[in-house]
C-alpha positions as CSV (number, residue, x, y, z in Angstrom):
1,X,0.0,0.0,0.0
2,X,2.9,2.4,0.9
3,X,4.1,2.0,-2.9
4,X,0.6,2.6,-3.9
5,X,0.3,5.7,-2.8
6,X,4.1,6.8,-3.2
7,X,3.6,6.4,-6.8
8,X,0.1,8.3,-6.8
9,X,2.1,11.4,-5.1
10,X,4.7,11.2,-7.1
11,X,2.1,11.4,-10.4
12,X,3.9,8.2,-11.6
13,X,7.4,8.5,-11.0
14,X,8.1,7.0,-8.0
15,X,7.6,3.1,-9.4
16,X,6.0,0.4,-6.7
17,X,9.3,-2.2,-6.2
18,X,9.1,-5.7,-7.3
19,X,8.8,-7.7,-3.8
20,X,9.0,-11.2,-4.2
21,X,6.5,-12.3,-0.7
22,X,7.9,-15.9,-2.0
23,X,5.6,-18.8,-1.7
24,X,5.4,-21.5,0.9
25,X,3.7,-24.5,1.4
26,X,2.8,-25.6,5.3
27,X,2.8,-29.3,4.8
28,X,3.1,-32.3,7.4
29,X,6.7,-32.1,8.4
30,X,6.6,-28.3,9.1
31,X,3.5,-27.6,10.3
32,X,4.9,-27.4,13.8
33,X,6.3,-23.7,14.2
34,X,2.5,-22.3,12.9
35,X,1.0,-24.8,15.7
36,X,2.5,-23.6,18.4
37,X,3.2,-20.2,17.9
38,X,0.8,-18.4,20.2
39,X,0.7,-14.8,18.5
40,X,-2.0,-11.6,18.1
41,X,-1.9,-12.3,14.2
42,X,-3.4,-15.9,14.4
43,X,-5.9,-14.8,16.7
44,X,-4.7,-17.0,19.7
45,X,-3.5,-14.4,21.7
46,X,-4.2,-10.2,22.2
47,X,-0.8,-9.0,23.6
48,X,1.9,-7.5,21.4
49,X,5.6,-9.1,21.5
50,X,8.1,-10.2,19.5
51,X,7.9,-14.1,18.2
52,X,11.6,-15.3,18.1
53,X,12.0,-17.7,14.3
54,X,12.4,-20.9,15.5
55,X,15.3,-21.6,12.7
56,X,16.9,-21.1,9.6
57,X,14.8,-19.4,6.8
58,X,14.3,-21.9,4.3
59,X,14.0,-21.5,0.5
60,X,11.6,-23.8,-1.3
C-alpha cells in the first residue's frame, strides 16, 4: 500500500518495487512452528511481542 500511494504522489514516478513475498507450502513435516506459535496475528492471543524464528529461513 505504501508504494501505492508513493507512486500516486509522485504522479507516476516514484515506481511500486518488485517484492518477491515468495511462496510457501505448510505441509506435514513443518507444520509445527504455525501450531504452536501463540501470536495476536493468528488470533490465539491479544498481547503484542516479538515471536523469536524458530530456525533457519528456508527457500523452497
Amino acid at each position: 500500500m505504501l508504494y501505492l500511494y508513493l507512486y500516486k504522489l509522485s504522479g507516476g514516478l516514484l515506481f511500486p518495487s518488485e517484492t518477491n513475498t515468495g511462496l510457501l507450502f505448510v505441509t506435514k513435516d513443518n507444520v509445527g512452528p504455525y501450531q504452536t506459535t501463540k501470536t495476536r496475528f493468528e488470533g490465539s492471543d491479544t498481547a503484542q511481542k516479538v515471536v523469536e524464528r524458530s530456525g533457519a529461513i528456508a527457500r523452497a
